[in-house]
C-alpha positions as CSV (number, residue, x, y, z in Angstrom):
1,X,7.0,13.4,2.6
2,X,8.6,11.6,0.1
3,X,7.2,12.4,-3.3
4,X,8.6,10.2,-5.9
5,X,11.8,8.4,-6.9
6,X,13.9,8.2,-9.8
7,X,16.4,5.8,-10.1
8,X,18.6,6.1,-13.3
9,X,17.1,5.9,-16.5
10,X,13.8,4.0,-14.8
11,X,10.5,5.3,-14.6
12,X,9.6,7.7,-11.9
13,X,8.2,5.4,-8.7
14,X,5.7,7.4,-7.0
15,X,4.8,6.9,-3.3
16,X,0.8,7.1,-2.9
17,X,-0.9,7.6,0.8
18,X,-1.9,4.9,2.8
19,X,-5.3,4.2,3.4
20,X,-5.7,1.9,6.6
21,X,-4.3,-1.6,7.8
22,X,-5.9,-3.6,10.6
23,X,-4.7,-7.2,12.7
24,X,-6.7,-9.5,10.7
25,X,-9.0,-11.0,13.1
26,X,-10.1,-13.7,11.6
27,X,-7.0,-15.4,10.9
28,X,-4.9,-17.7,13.1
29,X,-1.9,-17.1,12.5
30,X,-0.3,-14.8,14.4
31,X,1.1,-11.8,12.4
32,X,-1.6,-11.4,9.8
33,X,-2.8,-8.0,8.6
34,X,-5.3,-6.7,6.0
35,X,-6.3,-3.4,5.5
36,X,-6.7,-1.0,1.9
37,X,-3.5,0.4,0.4
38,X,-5.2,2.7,-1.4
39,X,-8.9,4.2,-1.7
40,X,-10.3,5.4,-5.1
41,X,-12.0,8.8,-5.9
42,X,-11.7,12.0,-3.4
43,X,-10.5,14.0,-1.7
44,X,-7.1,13.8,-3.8
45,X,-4.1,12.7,-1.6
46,X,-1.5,15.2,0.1
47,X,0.2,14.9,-4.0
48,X,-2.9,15.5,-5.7
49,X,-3.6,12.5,-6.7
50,X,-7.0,11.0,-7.5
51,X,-7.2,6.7,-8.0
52,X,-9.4,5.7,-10.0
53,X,-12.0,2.4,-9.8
54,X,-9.2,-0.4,-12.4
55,X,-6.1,1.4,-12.0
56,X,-4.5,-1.8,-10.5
57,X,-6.3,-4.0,-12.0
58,X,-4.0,-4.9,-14.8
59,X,-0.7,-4.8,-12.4
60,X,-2.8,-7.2,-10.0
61,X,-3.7,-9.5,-13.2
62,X,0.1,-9.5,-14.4
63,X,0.9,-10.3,-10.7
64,X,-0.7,-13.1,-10.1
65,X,-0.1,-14.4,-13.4
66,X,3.9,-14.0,-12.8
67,X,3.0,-15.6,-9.1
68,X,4.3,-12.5,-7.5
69,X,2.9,-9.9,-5.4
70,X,4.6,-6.3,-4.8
71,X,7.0,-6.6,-2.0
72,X,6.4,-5.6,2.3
73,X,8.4,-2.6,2.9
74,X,8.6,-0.8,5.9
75,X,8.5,3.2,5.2
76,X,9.1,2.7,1.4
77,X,13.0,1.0,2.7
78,X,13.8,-1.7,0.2
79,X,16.3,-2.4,2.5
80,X,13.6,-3.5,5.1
81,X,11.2,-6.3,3.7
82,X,9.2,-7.2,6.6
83,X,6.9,-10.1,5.6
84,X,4.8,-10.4,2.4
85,X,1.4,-9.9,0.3
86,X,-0.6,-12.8,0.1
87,X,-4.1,-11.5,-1.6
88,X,-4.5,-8.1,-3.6
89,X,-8.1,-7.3,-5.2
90,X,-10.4,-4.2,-6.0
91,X,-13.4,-3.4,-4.3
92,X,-15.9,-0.8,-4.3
93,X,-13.8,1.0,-1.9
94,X,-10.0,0.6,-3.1
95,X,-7.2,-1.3,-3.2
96,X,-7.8,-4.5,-0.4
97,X,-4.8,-6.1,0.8
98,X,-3.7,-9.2,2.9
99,X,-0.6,-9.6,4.2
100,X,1.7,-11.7,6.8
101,X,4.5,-10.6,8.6
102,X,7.4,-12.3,8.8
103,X,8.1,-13.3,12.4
104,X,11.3,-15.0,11.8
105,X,12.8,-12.0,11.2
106,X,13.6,-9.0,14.1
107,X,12.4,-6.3,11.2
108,X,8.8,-8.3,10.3
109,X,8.3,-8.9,14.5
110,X,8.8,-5.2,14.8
111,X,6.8,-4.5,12.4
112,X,3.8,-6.4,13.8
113,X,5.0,-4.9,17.4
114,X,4.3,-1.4,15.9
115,X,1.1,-2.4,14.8
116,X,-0.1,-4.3,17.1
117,X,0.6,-2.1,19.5
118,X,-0.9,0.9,17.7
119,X,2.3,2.8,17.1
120,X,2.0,2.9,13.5
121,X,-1.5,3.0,11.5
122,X,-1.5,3.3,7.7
123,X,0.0,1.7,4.6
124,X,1.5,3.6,1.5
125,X,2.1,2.0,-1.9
126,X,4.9,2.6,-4.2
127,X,4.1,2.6,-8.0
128,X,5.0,3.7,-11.6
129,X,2.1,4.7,-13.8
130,X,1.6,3.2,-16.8
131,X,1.4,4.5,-20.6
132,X,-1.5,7.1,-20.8
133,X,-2.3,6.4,-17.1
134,X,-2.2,9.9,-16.1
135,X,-4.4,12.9,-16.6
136,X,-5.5,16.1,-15.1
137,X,-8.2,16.9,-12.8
138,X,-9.7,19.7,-11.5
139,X,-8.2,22.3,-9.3
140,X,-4.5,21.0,-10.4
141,X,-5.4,17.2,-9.2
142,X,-3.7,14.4,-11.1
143,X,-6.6,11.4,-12.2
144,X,-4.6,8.2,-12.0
145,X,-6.0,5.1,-14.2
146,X,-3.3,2.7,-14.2
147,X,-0.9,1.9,-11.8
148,X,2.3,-0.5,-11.7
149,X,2.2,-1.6,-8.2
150,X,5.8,-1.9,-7.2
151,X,5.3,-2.0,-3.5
152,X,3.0,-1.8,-0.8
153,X,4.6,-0.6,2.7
154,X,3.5,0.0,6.4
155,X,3.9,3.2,7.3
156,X,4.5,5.6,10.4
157,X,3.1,8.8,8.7
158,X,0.5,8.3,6.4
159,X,0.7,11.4,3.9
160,X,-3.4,10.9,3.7
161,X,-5.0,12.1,7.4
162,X,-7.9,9.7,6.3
163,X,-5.5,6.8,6.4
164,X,-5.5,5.1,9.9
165,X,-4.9,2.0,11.1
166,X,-8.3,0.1,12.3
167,X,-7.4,-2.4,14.8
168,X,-10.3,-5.0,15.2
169,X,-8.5,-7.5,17.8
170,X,-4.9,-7.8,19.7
171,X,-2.6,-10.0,17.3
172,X,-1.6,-13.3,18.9
């Protein structure tokens, strides 16, 4: 599994585990997804890693302040957008997203085939951490505390065995 990326002269980008996506249910249009990127505290991810409760929360403030959102990737590709992040927000549990594929587009309808369908089941995000947002853990675990949220994509194999795809309802 990828671990991280480096990209000349830029920050490391690190690719966390996915937690679980679902069809959102509730909505009417078709393509719609939700789910959590990412779940704070333990077990530590496949890396090591540890998210802590706030560690997006300045990266989701400087977001929505800009008006953007971190992009829909599928597997971590930027070559692949398939649709786009419409809500981001912290709860007690982790990272809660809200999405929408884009069905005008073959890669965003196969994306929300593979989902729909159950073929794929979790969501990964892609990140830099931020000044003095690292530290260590026990038993060689990292403690993340803030988080650059770069990208949030859907995933095939989730690196976190925890993080499945919860399908409520068939998509329209």
């Amino acid at each position: 599994m990828l671990r991280s990326l480096e990209i000349r002269n830029m920050p490391t980008v690190r690719l966390a585990p996915p937690l679980e996506i679902k069809l959102d249910a509730g909505a009417k249009v078709a393509g719609a997804v939700s789910g959590y990127a990412s779940a704070f505290g333990g077990p530590p991810d496949s890396h090591g890693d540890i998210i802590v409760p706030g560690a997006f929360a300045r990266s989701i403030a400087e977001h929505k302040a800009a008006g953007s959102a971190p992009i829909m990737l599928w597997s971590h590709n930027q070559a692949e957008p398939i649709g786009r992040w419409v809500e981001l927000r912290e709860d007690d549990r982790g990272l809660f997203v809200r999405g929408q594929f884009n069905l005008d587009t073959s890669r965003g309808r196969d994306a929300h085939a593979h989902v729909k369908n159950g073929d794929v089941n979790g969501l990964s995000i892609g990140f830099m951490v931020g000044p003095n947002g690292r530290k260590a853990g026990d038993n060689g675990t990292t403690i993340l505390t803030d988080l650059d949220l770069a990208e949030i994509s859907v995933v095939a194999l989730p690196s976190n065995r925890r993080a499945r795809l919860n399908l409520t309802s068939k998509a329209e």
